[in-house]
N, C-alpha and C positions, 0 to 999 in steps of 0.2 A: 649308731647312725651318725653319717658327719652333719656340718656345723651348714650356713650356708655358705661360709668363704671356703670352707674347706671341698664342696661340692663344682664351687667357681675354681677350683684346684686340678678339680677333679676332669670337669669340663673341658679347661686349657690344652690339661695332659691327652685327652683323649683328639683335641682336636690338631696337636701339632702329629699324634700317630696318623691322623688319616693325611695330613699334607704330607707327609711321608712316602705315604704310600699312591699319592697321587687319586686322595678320596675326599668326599667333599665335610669339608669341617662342620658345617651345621647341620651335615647330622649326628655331630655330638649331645645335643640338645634332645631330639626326641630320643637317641640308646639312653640316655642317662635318665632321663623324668620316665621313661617305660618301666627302667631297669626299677624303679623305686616305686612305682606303683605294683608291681609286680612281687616287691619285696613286701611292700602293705599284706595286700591279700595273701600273703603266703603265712606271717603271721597271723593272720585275722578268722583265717577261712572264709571268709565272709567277701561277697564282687561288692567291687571299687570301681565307683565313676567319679574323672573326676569334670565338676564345671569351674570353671576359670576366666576368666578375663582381666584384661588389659588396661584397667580402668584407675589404677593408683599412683604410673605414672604422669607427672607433668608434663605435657604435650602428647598425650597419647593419640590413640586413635579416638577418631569421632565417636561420641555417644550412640549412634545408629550402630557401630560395629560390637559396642564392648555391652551394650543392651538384653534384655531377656526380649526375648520378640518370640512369634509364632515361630520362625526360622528355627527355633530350638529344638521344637519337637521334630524336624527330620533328623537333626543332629543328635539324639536320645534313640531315635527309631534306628539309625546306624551304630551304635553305642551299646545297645541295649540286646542287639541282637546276638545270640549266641550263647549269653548269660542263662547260667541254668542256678538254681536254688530259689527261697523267697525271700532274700534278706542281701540290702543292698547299702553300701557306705558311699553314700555323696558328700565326696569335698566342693565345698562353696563358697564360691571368693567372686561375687558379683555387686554393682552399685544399684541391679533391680531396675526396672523397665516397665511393661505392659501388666496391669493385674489381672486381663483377659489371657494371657500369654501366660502367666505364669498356674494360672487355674488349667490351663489346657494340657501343659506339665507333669502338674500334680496331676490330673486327671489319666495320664500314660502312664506314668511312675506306677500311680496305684492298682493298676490295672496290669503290673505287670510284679509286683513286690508286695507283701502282705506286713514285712519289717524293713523299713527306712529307717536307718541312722545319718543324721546330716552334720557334718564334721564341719565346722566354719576354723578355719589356721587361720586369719586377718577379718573380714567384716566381710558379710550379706547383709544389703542394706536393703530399704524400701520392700519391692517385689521379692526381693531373694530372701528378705524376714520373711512374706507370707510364703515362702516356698519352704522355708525352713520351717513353718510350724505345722506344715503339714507332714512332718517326721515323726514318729513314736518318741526318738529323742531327738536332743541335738548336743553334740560334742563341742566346748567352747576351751579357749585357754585365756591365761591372765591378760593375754594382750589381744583378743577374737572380742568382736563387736556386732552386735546388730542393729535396724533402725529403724525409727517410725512407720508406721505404713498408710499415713495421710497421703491423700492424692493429690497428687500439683497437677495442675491445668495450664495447657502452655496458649499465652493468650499470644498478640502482638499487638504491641502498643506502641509509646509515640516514640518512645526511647529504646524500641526494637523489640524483639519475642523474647519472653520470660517465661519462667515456670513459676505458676503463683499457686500457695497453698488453697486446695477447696474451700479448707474452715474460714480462711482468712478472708476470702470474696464472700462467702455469706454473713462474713462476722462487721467488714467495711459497709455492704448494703443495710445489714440493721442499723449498724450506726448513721449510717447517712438517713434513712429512714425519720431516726427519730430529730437529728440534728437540722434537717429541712423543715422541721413545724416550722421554725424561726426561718421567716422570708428573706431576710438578710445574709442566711447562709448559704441559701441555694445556688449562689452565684458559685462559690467555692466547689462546690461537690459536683457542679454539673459536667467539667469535663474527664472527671473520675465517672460518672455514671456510664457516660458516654459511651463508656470503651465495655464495658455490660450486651450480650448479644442478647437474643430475644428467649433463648435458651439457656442460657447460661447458667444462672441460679439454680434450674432444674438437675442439669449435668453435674454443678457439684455437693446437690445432695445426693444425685445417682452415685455419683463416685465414690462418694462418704460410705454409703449403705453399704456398697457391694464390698469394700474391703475388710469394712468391719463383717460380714457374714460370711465371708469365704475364709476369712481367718478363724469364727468364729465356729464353722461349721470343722472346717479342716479339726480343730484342738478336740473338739466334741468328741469325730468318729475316729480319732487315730492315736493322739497321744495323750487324751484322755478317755480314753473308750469303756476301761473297766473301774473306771473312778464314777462312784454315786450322785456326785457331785458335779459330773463335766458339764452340764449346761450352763451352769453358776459360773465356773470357774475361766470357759470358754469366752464367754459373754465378756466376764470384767476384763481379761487378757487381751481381747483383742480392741474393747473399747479406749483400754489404754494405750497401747500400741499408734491409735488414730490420732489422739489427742492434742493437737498442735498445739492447744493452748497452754499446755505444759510443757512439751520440747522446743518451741517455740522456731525450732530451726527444721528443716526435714533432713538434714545431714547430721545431727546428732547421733553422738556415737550411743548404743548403749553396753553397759559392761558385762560380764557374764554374772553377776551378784547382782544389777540391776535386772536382769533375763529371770533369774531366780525368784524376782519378787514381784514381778509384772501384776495390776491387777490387785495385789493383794495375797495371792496365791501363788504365781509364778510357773516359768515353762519348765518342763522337765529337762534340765541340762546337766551334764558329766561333764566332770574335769577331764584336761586332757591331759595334765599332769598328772593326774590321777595313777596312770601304768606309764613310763618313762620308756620304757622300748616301744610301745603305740606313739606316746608324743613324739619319739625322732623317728619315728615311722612315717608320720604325717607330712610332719616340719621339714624332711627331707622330698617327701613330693611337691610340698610347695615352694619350696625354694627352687630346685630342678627349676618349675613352671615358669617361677618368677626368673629364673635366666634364660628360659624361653623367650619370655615376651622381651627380656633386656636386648638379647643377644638376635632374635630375627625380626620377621615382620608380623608374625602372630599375634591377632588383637582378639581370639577366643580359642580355649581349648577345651574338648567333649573329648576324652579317652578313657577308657576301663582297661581293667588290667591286661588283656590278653595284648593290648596295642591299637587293637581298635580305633581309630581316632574319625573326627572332623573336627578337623582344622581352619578357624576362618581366618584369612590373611587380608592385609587392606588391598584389598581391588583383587583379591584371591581366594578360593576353596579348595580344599585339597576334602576327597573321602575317602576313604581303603583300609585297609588291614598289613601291617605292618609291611609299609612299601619299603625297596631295598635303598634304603639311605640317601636320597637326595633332601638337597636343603627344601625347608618348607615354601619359600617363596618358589621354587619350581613345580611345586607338585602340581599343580592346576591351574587355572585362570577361570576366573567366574565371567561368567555372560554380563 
């Protein structure tokens, strides 16, 4: 399977035949990322979805676009249709989004596949960890990443709207707590309290709990299911996973050897160098993707192998089934 310059080779050539011929060039982009998901599944036997976003490079599209949001499940419900067998390989390259949205996900997926394999070629982070561990396995390579799944709360403060870690607003009010016995401090911490809603506290223990039990419940019934052990193991994994006081960042990257050891125990992960014709099997759909997003205006891609796609474009949707060749920014326009 080629290389990713050599696919950018591949693309060029493909795109100076259709100015040739008086056809539109970008759609070299989705023939060539079809063509290679279609080569996936053809080694695999096994359906290929892949999910993809826009989100790595600098200037991309708005986080609302490149997000796991509800919006995904009609985009999986087009995707997903047509698929016959119980065993399904998601490629997943998201920065993660809504953990209500990504449980809604999981909740279709499962209801629709009995063996999920979740293949990450670069990093699923935040939501798209806990989407990934609700796989049997998950497929990593030396350079594939996953990431905490503490919840940030997006407050607005004086210096603009932020996204601030849960543990960290509950961890600043204990300390303020105890740091105001002395009256001399109060003066300091009052316009930090300030910014505190009347629910706030509440919200980011809700938010703490729910992600650690939906991570915690997903490892239990799916990719620990036949292990004697998976409530133990479930439990410590996903308690790790929250733990901002150890990642200290929510953009920490984790490695496929830290994946391994999560917990104490660790998630069930496979190399992807593991089989060399699987790795440039993958490496090759996402590359394709990522000249997708380079080369048009695509800030999310939902396709399975037959071609299937929804496409979201900034200020655009495209849904269908292997339309005949127009660039993706024409295919539709969103209300």
């Amino acid at each position: 399977m080629p290389s990713w310059g050599e696919i950018l080779v591949e693309l060029n050539t493909l795109q100076q035949e259709l100015k040739g011929v008086k056809g539109n060039p970008k759609a070299a982009f989705d023939t060539i990322r079809r063509k290679y998901l279609a080569a996936l599944h053809k080694l695999t036997g096994r359906n290929v979805v892949l999910y993809a976003t826009n989100w790595t490079s600098p200037g991309g599209p708005p986080p609302e676009l490149v997000s796991i949001t509800d919006e995904d499940v009609h985009a999986m419900m087009e995707v997903l249709r047509g698929l016959a067998g119980d065993g399904v390989d998601l490629i997943l390259h998201s920065p993660g989004g809504s953990a209500e949205s990504a449980e809604a996900l999981v909740s279709y997926l499962r209801s629709k596949f009995d063996d999920i394999r979740v293949i990450v070629p670069q990093a699923a982070m935040s939501a798209a960890t806990m989407l990934a561990c609700a796989a049997d396995r998950i497929v990593m390579g030396k350079h594939s990443f996953l990431g905490p799944i503490d919840p940030q709360m997006i407050l607005t403060t004086a210096v603009g709207t932020k996204a601030v870690p849960a543990q960290a607003i509950l961890d600043q009010f204990r300390k303020a707590q105890e740091e105001c016995k002395d009256p001399k401090l109060l003066a300091s911490w009052l316009p930090m309290l300030s910014q505190y809603g009347p629910a706030l506290l509440v919200e980011c223990e809700n938010a703490l709990n729910l992600s650690q039990e939906l991570v915690s419940r997903w490892l239990k019934q799916y990719m620990f299911r036949n292990d004697p052990r998976a409530d133990e193991k479930a439990k410590a994994i996903a308690a790790a996973l929250a733990d901002h006081k150890t990642f200290r960042s929510h953009s920490r990257h984790l490695s496929r050897d830290q994946a391994k050891s999560l917990g104490g125990y660790g998630l069930l992960v496979d190399d992807l160098e593991g089989n060399q014709e699987f790795q440039d099997a993958v490496l090759s759909v996402f590359h394709a993707t990522i000249h997708t997003f380079g080369g048009t205006g695509a800030a999310k891609v939902v396709e399975n192998h037959l071609g299937r796609a929804y496409v979201k474009i900034v200020q655009m949707i495209v849904v269908g089934e292997r339309p005949p060749e127009p660039a993706p920014e024409e295919e539709g326009s969103e209300s």
